[in-house]
C-alpha positions in Angstrom: 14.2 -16.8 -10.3 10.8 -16.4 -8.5 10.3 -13.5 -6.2 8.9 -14.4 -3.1 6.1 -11.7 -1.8 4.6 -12.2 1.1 0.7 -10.4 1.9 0.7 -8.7 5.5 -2.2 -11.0 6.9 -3.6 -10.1 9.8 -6.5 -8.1 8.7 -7.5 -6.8 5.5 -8.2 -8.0 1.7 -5.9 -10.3 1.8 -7.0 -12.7 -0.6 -7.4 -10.5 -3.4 -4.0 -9.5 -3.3 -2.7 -13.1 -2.9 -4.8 -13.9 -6.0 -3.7 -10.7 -8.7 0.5 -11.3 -7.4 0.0 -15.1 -8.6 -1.9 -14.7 -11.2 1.6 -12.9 -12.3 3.9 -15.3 -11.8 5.2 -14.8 -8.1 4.9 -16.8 -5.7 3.0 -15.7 -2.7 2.9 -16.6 1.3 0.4 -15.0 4.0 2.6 -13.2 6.7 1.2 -13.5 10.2 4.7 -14.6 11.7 8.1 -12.6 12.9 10.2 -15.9 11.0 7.6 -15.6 8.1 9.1 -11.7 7.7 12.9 -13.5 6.8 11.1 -15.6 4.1 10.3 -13.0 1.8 11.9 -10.7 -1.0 8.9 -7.7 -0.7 5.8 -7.0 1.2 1.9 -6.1 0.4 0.1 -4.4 3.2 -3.3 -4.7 2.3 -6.4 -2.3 2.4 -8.7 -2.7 6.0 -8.3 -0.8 9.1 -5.6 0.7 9.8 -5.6 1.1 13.5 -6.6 -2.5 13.6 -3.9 -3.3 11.9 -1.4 -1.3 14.2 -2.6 -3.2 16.8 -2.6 -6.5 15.8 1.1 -6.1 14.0 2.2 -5.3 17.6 0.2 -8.2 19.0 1.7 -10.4 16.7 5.3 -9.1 17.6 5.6 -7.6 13.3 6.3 -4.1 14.1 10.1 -4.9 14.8 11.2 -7.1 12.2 8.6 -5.3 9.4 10.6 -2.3 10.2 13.6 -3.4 10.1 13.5 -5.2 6.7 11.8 -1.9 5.6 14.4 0.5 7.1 17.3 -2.5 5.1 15.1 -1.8 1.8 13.0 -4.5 1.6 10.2 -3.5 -1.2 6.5 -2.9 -0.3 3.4 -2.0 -1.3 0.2 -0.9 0.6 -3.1 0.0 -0.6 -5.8 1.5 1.2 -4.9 1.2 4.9 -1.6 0.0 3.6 -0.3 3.4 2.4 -1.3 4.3 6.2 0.9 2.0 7.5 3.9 3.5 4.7 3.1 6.4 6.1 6.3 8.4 8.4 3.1 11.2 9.4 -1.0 10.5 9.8 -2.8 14.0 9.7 -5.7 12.8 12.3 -4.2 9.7 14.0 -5.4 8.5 16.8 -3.0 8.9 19.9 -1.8 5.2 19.9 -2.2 4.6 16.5 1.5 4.2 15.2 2.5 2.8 11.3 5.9 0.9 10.1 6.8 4.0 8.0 9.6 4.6 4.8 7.9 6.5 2.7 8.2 10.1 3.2 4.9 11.5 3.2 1.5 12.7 5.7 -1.6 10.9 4.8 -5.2 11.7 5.9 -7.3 8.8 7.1 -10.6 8.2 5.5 -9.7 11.7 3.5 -12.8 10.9 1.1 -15.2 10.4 3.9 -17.0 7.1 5.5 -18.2 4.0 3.8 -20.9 5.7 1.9 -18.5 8.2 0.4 -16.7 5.0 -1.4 -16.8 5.8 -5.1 -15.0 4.8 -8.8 -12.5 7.3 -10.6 -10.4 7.2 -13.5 -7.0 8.0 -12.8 -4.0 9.2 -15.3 -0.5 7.4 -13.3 2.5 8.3 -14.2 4.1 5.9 -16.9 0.8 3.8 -18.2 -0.7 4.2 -21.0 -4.4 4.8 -20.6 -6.1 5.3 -17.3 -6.1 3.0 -15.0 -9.2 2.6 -13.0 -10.1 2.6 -9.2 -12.2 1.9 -6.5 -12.0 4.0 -3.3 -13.6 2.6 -0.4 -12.8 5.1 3.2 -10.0 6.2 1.4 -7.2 7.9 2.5 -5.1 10.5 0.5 -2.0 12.2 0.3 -1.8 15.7 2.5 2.4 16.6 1.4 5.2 14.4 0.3 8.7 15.2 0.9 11.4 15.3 -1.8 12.6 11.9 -2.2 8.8 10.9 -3.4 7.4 10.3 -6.9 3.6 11.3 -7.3 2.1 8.7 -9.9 -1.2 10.0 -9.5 -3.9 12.7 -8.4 -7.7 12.8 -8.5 -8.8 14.2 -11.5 -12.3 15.9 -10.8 -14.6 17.1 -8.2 -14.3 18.4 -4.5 -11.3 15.9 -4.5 -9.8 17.5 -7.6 -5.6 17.6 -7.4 -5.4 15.1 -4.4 -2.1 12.5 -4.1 -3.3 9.0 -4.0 -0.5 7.6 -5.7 3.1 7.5 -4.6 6.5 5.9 -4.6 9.7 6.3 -2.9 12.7 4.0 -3.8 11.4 -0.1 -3.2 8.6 1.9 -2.1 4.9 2.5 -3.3 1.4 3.2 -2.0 -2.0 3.6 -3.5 -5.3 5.1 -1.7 -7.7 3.2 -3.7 -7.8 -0.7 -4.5 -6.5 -2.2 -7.6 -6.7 -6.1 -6.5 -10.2 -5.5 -6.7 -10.5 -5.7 -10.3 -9.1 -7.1 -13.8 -6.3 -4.7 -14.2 -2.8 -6.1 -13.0 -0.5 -3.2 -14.0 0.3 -1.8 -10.9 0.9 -5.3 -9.3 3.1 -5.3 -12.2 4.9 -2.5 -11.8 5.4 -3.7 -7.8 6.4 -7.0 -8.9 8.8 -5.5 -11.3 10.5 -3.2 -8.8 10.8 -6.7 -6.6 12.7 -8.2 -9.5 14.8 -5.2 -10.2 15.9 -5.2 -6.3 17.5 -8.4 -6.2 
C-alpha cells in the first residue's frame, strides 16, 4: 500500500521535496491545514527559515496537532530549517522562537555562517555506499545529541571538520544540508523506507 507523506508547506523548498518523494513512488500532499495533519502517514519539514516557520505553524494553528502526531510516533524528516524545527534545544534561538521537537538533540542556527558561506561537501553517512553529496546553504549543525540518537554523518574537512549534520532517532531523521536539491534520492529513500517499515 501507498504511504501517504505529506510536505510542511508554509514556507520553504517545498516543491523540491514534493517532486524527489514522488519520483519514488509515494504519494505526496502539501500540509498547510490542522485536518490535512490526520491525512498523512509521515511528515517533511522542509529547508527555509526557521523562525518564519515557527511563526507561521502557530498562525496556521500546526503546532498542536504536528506535535501531537510526532509525540504518537508519526515519522518525519526535516532538512535545513527542518532539523530546527526536530530540534528539543536551539543553541542561539531567538526568545520566541519555539520548534515541534522529538529528536533529542541541540542544533546551532546558521552554524556554517550566512548565505555567502553556503558551500558543497562530500559526506560519508552511515549505511550508503559511496558518499553522498550536499549542498549547504545557512546551514545549521549539530552542537550534542543525547543517547537515543544515531549520527549518520559528520563534515569531513576544514574549520567544520567533525560536525553532526546528520541524525536519526526512532521514525526520526534530520539533515543540515539539502538533498532534494539534486539527482540523488537515497536519503528520501531511506525516509520513505522508515515510513513503510512504521505501518
Amino acid at each position: 500500500m501507498t504511504v501517504t507523506i505529506g510536505v510542511l508547506a508554509v514556507q520553504g523548498d517545498v516543491r523540491e521535496h514534493v517532486a524527489a518523494l514522488t519520483d519514488l513512488g509515494a504519494h505526496v500532499i502539501t500540509v498547510r491545514r490542522p485536518h490535512e495533519v490526520e491525512a498523512i502517514d509521515a511528515l517533511v519539514i522542509p529547508g527555509g527559515e526557521s523562525t518564519v516557520m515557527d511563526k507561521l505553524v502557530r498562525a496556521f494553528d500546526l503546532q498542536e496537532p504536528l506535535r501531537k502526531r510526532l509525540a504518537d510516533g508519526m515519522p518525519a524528516y526535516g532538512s535545513c530549517a527542518g532539523m530546527i524545527m526536530l530540534a528539543d534545544r536551539i543553541a542561539d534561538a531567538r526568545a520566541d522562537q519555539e520548534t515541534l521537537g522529538g529528536i533529542d538533540m541541540t542544533v546551532r542556527r546558521n552554524a556554517f555562517g550566512r548565505q555567502v558561506d553556503s558551500f558543497e561537501t562530500e559526506l560519508d553517512y552511515a549505511g550508503f555506499d559511496g558518499s553522498v553529496h550536499a549542498v549547504f546553504i545557512r546551514a545549521p549543525w549539530v552542537e550534542e545529541v543525547g543517547e537515543g540518537v544515531e549520527v549518520l554523518a559528520r563534515v569531513r574537512h576544514g574549520a567544520a571538520a567533525g560536525r553532526i549534520v546528520a541524525v536519526r532517532q526512532g521514525n526520526l531523521m534530520a539533515t543540515s544540508f539539502h538533498p532534494e536539491v539534486g539527482e540523488d534520492r537515497r536519503i528520501h529513500a531511506e525516509f520513505v523506507r522508515i515510513v513503510e517499515q512504521s505501518r
